[in-house]
N, C-alpha and C positions, 0 to 999 in steps of 0.2 A: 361664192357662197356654197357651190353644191358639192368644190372640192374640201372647203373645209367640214361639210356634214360626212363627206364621203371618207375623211380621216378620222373622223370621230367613231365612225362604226368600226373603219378597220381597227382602230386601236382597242374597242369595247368585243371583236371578235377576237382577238388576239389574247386578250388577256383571258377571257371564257378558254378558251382553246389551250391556255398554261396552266391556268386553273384544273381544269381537268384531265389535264396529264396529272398532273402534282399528284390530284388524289388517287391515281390510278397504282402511284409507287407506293408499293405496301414492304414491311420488314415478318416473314414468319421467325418466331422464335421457339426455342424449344431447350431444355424440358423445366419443368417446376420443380425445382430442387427441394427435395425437403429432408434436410440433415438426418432427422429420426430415423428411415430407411435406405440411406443411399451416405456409402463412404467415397464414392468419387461419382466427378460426373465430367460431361462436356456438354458444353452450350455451344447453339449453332445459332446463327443469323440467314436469312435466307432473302436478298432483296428482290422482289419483282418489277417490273415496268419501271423503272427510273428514267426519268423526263432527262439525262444529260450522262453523258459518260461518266463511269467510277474511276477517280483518281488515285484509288488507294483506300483503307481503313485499317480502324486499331480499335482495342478494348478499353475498358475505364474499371475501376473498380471503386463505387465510394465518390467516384469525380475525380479520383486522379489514374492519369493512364496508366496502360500496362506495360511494363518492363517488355520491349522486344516485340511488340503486338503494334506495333504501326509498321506499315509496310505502303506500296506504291500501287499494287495488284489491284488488275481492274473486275477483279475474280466479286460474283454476285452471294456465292456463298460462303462464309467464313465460321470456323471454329475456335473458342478455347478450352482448354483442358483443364479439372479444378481436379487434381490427382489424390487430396484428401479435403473433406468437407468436415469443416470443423468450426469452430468460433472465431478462429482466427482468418479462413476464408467468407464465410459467409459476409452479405452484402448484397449492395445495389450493382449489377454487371451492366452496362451498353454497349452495343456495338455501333460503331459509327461511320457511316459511309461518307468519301469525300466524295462528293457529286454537288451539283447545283441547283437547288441549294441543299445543303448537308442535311441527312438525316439520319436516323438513332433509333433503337430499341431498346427496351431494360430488361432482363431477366433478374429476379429475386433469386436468392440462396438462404434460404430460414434453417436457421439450427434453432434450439431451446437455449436458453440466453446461460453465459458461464458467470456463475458469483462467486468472488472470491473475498475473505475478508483482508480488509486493512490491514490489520494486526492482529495478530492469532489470540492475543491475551490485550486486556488493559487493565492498568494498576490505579485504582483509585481510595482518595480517606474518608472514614465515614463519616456523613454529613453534606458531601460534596459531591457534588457532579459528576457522570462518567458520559461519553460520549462515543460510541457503537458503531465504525461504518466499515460497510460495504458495498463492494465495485461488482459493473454487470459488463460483460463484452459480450462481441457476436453482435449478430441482426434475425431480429428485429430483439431492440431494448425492451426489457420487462415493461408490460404496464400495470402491473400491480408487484405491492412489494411486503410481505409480512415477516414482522418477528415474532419467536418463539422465547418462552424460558422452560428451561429443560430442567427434567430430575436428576438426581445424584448420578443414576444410572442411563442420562442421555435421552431418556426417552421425554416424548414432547408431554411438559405441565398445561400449557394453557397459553393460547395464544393472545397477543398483547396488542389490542385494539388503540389504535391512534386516538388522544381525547379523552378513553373511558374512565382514567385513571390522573388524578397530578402528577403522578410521579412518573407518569413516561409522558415521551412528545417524540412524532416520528417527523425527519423533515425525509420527502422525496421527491427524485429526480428521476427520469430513465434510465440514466444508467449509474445512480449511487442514491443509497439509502444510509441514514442515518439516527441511530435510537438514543436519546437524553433519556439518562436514571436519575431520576432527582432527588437529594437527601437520603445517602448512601445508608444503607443500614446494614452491619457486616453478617449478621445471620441469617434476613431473608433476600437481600440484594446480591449477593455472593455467589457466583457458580456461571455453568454455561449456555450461550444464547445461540439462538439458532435464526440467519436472515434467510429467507425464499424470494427468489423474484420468479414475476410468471411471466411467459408470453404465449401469444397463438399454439406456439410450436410442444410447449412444457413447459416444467420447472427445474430448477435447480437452486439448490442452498450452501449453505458454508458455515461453520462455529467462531465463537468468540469467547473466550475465558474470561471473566471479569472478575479480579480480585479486591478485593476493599480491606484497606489498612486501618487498625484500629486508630485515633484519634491520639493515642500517645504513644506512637510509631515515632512519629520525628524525636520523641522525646530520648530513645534507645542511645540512640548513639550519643550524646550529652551524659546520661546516666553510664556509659559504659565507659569514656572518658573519668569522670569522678571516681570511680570504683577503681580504675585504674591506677590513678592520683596517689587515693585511701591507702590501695596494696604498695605504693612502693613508700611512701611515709612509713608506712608501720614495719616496711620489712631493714628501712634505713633504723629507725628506733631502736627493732629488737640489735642491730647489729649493734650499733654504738650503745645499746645497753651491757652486751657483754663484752665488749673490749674495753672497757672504761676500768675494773678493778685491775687488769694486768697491766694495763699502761703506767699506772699509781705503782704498782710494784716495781717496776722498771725503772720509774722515777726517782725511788726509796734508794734502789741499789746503787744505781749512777753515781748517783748525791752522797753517798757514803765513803764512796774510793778516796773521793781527790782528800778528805778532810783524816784520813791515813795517812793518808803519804804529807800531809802539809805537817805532819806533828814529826813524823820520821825526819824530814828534811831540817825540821827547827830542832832536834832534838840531837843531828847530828853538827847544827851551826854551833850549838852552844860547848861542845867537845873540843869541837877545831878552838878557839875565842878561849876555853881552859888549858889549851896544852900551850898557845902561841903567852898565854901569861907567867907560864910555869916557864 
C-alpha cells in the first residue's frame, strides 16, 4: 500500500516538475513588420530554457514551409531574411523548434491589401445585368470593401451603398468583392467604377470600365449582312441591264451571215444544174 501511495506522488511530482520546465521554454520574436514603412526586414526567433535538446528548425510561411529553411542545428537563435516586403511576402511567419515537444512562434508581416480588377472593362446590353469583380492579395485581407462610380473625368461621383438602391447588390468576401448593375441603362450606367478594399494597414483600389450596348447591337450585324445582299443584287442588275442591248446586236449580226452565204451557195448550185443541161 505505502509503495503504491509512494508511486503516485512520484508520478504527481514529476509531472509538476515538466510542467514547469515547459513553461519556462519561451520563443522571443522580433520585429512587427509593417509594410507601410519598412521595404525589407529579418525576423529572428530567440528560444530560451527549452526542457530537451534542439534537434534542428525551419520557417513556414502561411503553413507551408520555407524552401531551404529546415536545417538539423541545435543553434537557440534563428533568422529569416524578407529582402522585399510587399504583398506578395506579407503573411503569417513561425519559427519552429524541433525539441520535445515541438514549439513555434508567429510573427505577422501587414502590408495594405493589393486590389486588382478582374477585367479592366466589362461589356454588357441595356436592360441586362453587369457583374463587377475584384480580387485583394497580401495580409491581412481587406475587411471592408467599397465601390465608387466615377465622373467623365475620373473623379469620385458618389459612393454606392450596399442595399441603398435596386439597382446595385454588393456580394463580399475578404479577399474578392463583387458589384451587380441591374437593368442596364446605356446613358446613366455607362462609364468607370472604382473598387477600394480596406484593412488595418490602408487602402488600395483598382477601375473597371463598363460599357453597355444598345439593345439593337446584336441586330448590326444581320442588318449589315442584308445591306450587303441589297448591294450586290442591284449592282448584278445594273450590270446585266447594260449588256443586254449589245448582246441582241451580236445576235442580229451572227444570224445574218450564214443566211448570205446559204443564198450564194444555192445560187451557185443552180449555174452548175444549167451548164450540166446545156
Amino acid at each position: 500500500m505505502r509503495r503504491k501511495l509512494f508511486g503516485v506522488v512520484l508520478a504527481v511530482c514529476i509531472g509538476w516538475f515538466q510542467a514547469g520546465a515547459l513553461t519556462d521554454a519561451a520563443i522571443t520574436t522580433s520585429p512587427e513588420v509593417n509594410g507601410q514603412n519598412q521595404t525589407s526586414a529579418t525576423l529572428s526567433c530567440n528560444l530560451t530554457n527549452p526542457t530537451f535538446p534542439v534537434k534542428g528548425h525551419y520557417w513556414t510561411n502561411n503553413g507551408k514551409i520555407i524552401d531551404k529553411s529546415e536545417t538539423n542545428s541545435d543553434e537557440l537563435y534563428i533568422e529569416h531574411e524578407i529582402k522585399k516586403v510587399d504583398y506578395h511576402s506579407a503573411g503569417l511567419y513561425a519559427c519552429v523548434f524541433l525539441t520535445e515537444p515541438q514549439v513555434n512562434a508567429t510573427i505577422e508581416v501587414k502590408v495594405p491589401p493589393h486590389v486588382v480588377a478582374y477585367k479592366r472593362s466589362e461589356n454588357a446590353n441595356e436592360k441586362d445585368k453587369a457583374v463587377l469583380t475584384c480580387m485583394s492579395q497580401g495580409y491581412p485581407l481587406p475587411t471592408d470593401w467599397t465601390w465608387y462610380k466615377l465622373k467623365d473625368d475620373e473623379s469620385v461621383e458618389t459612393a454606392i451603398v450596399n442595399g441603398s438602391d435596386v439597382k446595385y447588390e454588393m456580394k463580399n468576401t475578404p479577399n474578392k468583392t463583387m458589384l451587380y448593375v441591374k437593368d442596364l441603362d446605356i446613358n446613366s450606367d455607362m462609364g468607370m467604377y472604382q473598387c477600394q478594399g480596406t484593412n488595418q494597414m490602408g487602402s488600395h483600389s483598382d477601375k473597371i470600365q463598363l460599357r453597355v450596348r444598345s439593345q439593337l447591337a446584336a441586330l448590326w450585324p444581320f442588318l449589315g449582312i442584308v445591306a450587303e445582299v441589297i448591294i450586290l443584287i442591284a449592282i448584278i442588275f445594273i450590270y446585266e441591264k447594260r449588256r443586254k442591248p449589245d448582246e441582241i446586236n451580236d445576235d442580229d449580226d451572227s444570224g445574218s451571215a450564214p443566211l448570205k452565204s446559204n443564198a450564194a451557195t444555192n445560187h451557185k448550185d443552180k449555174n452548175v444544174r444549167q451548164r450540166n443541161s446545156n
